[in-house]
C-alpha positions in Angstrom: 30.6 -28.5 -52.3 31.6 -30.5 -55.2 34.6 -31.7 -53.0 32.5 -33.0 -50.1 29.8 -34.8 -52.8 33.2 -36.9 -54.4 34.2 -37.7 -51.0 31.1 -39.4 -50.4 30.4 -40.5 -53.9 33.7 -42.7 -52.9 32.8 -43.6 -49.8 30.0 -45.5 -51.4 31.5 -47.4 -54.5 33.9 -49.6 -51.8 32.6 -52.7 -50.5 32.1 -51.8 -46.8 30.2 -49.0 -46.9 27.1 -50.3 -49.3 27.1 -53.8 -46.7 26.7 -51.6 -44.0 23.9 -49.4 -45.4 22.1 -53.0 -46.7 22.8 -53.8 -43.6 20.8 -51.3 -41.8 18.0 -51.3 -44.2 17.6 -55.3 -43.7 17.6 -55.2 -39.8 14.7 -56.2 -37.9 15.2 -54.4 -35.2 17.9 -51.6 -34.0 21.2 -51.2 -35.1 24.6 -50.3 -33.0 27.9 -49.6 -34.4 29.4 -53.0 -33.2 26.5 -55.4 -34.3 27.2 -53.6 -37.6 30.8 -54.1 -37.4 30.8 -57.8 -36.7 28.1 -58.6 -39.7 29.9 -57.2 -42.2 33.6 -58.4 -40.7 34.6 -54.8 -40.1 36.7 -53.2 -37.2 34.4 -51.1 -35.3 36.5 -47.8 -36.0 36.3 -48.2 -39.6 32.5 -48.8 -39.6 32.3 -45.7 -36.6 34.2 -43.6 -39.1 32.2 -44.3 -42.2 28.7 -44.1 -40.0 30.2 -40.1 -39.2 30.9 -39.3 -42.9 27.0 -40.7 -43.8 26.1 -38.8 -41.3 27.3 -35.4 -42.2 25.6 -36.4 -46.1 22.7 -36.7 -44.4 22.1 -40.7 -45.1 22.4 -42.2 -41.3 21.0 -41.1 -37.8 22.4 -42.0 -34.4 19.8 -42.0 -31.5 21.1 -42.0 -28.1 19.6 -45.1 -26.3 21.4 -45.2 -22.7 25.1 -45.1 -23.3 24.4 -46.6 -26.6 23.8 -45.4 -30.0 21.2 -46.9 -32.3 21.7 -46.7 -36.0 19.0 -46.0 -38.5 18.6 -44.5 -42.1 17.2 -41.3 -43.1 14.9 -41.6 -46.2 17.5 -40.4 -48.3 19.4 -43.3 -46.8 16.9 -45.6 -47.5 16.7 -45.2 -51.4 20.5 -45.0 -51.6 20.6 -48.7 -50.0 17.7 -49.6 -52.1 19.7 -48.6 -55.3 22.3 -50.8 -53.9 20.8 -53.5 -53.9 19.4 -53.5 -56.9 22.6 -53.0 -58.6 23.6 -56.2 -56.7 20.7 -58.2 -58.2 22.1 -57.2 -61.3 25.5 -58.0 -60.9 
């Protein structure tokens, strides 16, 4: 356990990962892996690979629309991103 909570305690303190969750808690509407990608100037892999690890913390949800996959945040998700970007303010 305390293995898997460093892994994604540094998954979050690099700069893609924290756009991408402000990301998705500033969209107006639905989410996809490759909007994502392209906003914050990421390869979709990277951001596919990084949406799998968030998921398995419990901080992102994929719902199956068609053959696509619609991204959203989980509560816990939510307050993560908001503590984000209040550290950003600060900075």
């Amino acid at each position: 356990m305390v293995d898997e909570q460093q892994g994604i305690f540094n998954v979050f303190f690099r700069e893609k990962p924290a756009l991408m969750l402000l990301g998705l808690r500033n969209a107006k509407s639905g989410v996809y892996a490759s909007s994502l990608a392209k906003s914050i100037d990421c390869t979709y892999s990277h951001v596919v690979k990084i949406l799998q690890e968030m998921q398995r913390a419990g901080l992102v949800n994929f719902e199956k629309q068609g053959r696509l996959k619609l991204l959203t945040l989980t509560k816990n998700g939510n307050d993560i991103a908001s503590h984000i970007e209040n550290i950003k303010t600060l900075l």
